[in-house]
C-alpha positions in Angstrom: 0.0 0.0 0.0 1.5 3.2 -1.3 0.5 7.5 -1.4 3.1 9.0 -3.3 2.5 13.3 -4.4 5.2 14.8 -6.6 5.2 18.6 -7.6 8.1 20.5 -9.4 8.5 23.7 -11.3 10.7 25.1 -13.3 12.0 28.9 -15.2 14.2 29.4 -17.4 16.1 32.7 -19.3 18.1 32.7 -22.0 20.5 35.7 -23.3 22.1 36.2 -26.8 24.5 39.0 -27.9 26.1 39.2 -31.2 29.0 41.5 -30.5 29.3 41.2 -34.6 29.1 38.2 -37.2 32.2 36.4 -35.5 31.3 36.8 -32.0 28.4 35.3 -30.3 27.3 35.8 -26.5 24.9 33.2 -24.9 23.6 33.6 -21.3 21.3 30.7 -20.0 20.1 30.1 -16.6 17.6 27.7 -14.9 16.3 26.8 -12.0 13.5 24.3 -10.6 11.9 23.4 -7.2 10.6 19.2 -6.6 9.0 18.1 -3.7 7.9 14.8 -2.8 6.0 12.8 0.0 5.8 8.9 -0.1 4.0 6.6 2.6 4.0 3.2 2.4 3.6 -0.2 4.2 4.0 -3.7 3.1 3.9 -7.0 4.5 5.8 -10.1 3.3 5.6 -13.9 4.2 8.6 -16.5 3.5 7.9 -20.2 3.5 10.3 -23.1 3.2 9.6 -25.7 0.1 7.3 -27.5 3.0 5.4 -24.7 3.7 6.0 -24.1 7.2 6.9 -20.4 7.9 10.4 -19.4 7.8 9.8 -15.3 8.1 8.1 -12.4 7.7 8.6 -8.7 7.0 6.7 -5.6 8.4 7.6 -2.8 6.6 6.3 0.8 6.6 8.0 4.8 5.9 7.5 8.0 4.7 9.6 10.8 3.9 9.1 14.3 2.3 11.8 15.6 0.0 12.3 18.3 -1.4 15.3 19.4 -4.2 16.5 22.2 -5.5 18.7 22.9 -7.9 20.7 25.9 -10.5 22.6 26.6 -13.2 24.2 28.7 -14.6 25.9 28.5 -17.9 27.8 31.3 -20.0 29.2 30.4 -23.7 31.3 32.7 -25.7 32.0 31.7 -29.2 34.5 33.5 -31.5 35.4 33.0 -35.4 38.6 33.5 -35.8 40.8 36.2 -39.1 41.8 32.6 -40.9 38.9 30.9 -42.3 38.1 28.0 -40.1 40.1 28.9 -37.2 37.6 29.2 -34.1 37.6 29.3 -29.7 34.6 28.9 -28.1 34.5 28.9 -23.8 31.7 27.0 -22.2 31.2 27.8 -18.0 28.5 26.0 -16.2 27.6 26.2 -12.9 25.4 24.2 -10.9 23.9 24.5 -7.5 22.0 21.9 -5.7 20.5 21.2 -2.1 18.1 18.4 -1.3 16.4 18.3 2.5 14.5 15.4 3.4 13.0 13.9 7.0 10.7 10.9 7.6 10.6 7.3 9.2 10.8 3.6 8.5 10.1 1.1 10.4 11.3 -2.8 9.8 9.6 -5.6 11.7 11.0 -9.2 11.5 9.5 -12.5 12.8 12.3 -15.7 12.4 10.6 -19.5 12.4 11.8 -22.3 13.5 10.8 -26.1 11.5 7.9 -26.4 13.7 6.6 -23.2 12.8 7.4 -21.7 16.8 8.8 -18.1 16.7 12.6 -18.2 17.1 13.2 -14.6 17.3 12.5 -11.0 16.6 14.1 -8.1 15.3 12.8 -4.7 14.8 14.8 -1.2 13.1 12.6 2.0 13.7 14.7 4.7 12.5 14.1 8.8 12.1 16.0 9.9 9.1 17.0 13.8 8.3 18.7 14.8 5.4 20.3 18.3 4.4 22.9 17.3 1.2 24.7 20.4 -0.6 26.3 20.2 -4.2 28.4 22.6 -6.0 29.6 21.9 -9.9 32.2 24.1 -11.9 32.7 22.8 -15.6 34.9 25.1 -17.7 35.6 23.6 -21.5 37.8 25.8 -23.5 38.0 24.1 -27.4 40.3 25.7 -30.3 40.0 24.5 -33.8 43.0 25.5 -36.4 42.8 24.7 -40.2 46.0 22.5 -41.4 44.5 22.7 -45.3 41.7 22.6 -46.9 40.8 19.4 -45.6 42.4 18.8 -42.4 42.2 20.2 -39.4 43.1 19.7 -35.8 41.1 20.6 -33.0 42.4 20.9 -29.4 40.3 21.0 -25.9 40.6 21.7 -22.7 38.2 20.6 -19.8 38.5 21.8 -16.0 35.6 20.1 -13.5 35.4 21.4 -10.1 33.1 19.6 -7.5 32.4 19.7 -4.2 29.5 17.9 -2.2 28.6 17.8 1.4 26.7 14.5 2.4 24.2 15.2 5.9 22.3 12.1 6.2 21.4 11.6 9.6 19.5 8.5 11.4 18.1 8.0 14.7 17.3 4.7 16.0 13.8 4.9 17.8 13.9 1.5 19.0 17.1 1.4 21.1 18.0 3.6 24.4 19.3 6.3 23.0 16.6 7.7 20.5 18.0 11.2 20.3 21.8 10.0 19.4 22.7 9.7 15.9 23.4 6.1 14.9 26.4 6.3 12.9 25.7 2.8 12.0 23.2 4.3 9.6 23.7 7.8 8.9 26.9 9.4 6.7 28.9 12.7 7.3 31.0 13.5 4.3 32.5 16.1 2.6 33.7 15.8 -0.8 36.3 17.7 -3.1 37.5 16.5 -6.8 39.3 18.3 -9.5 39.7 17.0 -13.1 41.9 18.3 -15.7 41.4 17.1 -19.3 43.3 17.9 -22.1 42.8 16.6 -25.4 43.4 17.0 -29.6 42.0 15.8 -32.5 42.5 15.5 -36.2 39.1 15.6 -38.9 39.7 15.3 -42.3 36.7 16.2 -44.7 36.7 15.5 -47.8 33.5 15.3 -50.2 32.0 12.1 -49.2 34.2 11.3 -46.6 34.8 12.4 -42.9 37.7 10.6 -40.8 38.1 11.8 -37.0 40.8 10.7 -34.5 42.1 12.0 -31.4 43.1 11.0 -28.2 41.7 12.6 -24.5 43.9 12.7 -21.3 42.0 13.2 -17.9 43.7 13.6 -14.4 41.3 13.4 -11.5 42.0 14.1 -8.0 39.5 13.4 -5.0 39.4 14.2 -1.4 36.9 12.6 1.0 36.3 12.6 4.6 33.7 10.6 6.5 33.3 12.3 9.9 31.5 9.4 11.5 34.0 7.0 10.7 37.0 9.2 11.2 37.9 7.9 7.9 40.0 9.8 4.9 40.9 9.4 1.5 42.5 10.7 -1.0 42.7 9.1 -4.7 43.9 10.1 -7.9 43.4 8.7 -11.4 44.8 9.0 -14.8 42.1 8.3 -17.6 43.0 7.7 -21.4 40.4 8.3 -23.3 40.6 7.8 -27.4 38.2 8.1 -29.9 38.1 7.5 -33.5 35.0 7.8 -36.0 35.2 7.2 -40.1 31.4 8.4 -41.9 31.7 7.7 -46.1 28.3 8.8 -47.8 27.5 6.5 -51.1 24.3 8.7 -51.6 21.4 10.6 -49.8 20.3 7.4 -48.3 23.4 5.3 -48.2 26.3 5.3 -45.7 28.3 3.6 -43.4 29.9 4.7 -40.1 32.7 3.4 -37.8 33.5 4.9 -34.5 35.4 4.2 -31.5 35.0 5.4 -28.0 37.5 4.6 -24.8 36.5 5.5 -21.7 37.2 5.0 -17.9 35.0 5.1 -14.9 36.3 6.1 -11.8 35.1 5.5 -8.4 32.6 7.3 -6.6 32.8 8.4 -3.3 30.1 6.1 -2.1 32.2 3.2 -3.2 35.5 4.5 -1.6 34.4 5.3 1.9 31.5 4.1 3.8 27.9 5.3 2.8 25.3 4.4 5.4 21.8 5.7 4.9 18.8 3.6 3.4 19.1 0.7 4.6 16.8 -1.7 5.4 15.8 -4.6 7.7 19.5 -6.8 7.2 18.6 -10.5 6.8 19.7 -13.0 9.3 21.6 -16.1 10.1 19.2 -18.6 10.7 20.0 -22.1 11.8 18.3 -25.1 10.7 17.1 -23.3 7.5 
């Protein structure tokens, strides 16, 4: 049984200046407001392969949540004296909060063979949220004409992002309600800087475009996890090459090859502990 209400809304504004026919100006910014509220409450029955009862599940929550989020982005976009020689800058900017409080509540019942109650276990926690997100993404691209038919093209990225994780839990059902119980709440802050740097070559020709270049990335990350008195600090170096070769036979016939390398890196709720939903943890049982 479920009651889920969502509302969001949204504005926008966009800006464009032409400083002249080589020069372009955009301004954009958005915004948007979501709120949500969830109840729900489930029951769930477990039975061996002779029927007899092995557990069940009491289950019931509900939260409201509510996000908020901005961005900013400013492009500047410049044609160059030589024909075919351009720089462009891209800035975005995003801001983001989410704040969210509720309860859930987990009720197990263990079994024994003979269908008597072995044991009990119950998790009632109060959970509070208040997360804060800051993204700075400058990409900076340059494109030079080599002749008529070549050209290279060379990019820079810079991300900038820092996040600060307040999830917060409260275990109803123990002695200590109004202690946080860091067994299921997080306290992080996060900081990571990437640097990519990167050129290409295209070739166009009149039925044939060939494009191959090659994408360096060096990522450093800083975490703390209060809770745990825990630290890290990580770095990465990501290769990332690309290749793509389009030949048009006609309007309707062509054929395309491309090649993409990329590498995922790991996220801070993989490198350090990240305790928040969680749920009723299943038991060892004997004589399953």
């Amino acid at each position: 049984n479920f009651n889920n209400t969502n509302t969001s809304h949204r504005a926008n504004a966009k800006y464009i200046h032409k400083f002249d026919t080589t020069s372009t100006l955009t301004v954009y910014t958005d915004g948007s407001f979501n709120r949500n509220k969830t109840a729900n409450t489930s029951n769930a029955i477990n039975r061996r392969g002779d029927s007899s009862l092995l557990y069940d599940n009491d289950n019931s929550s509900f939260s409201n949540y509510e996000l908020n989020s901005y961005n900013l982005n400013v492009n500047w976009e410049k044609k160059l004296k030589k024909y075919g020689r351009t720089i462009s800058f891209y800035l975005n900017n995003n801001f983001s909060n989410d704040v969210s409080s509720g309860e859930s509540r987990f009720a197990s019942k263990f079994y024994d063979t003979e269908n008597n109650l072995d044991s009990s276990t119950l998790l009632n926690l109060r959970k509070e949220m208040n997360d804060d997100w800051r993204t700075t993404n400058l990409n900076v691209n340059y494109t030079e004409p080599l002749t008529d038919k070549l050209s290279l093209i060379v990019n820079y990225t810079l991300n900038n992002e820092t996040s600060h994780d307040d999830k917060r839990s409260f275990n109803l059902a123990s002695a200590t309600p109004t202690l946080v119980d860091s067994a299921f709440s997080t306290l992080m802050n996060t900081s990571i800087l990437r640097n990519q740097a990167g050129a290409s070559l295209n070739y166009t020709a009149k039925k044939m475009i060939v494009k191959v270049g090659n994408n360096v990335k060096f990522v450093n990350m800083d975490l703390e996890s209060i809770y745990n008195s825990m630290d890290a600090k990580k770095q990465f170096n990501n290769l990332n090459p690309n290749a793509n070769f389009n030949y048009k036979f006609s309007n309707y016939k062509a054929i395309n090859i491309s090649y993409n390398g990329t590498a995922n890196n790991p996220e801070r709720t993989q490198l350090l502990p990240f305790s928040y939903n969680n749920t009723q943890v299943t038991r060892f049982m004997p004589n399953l």
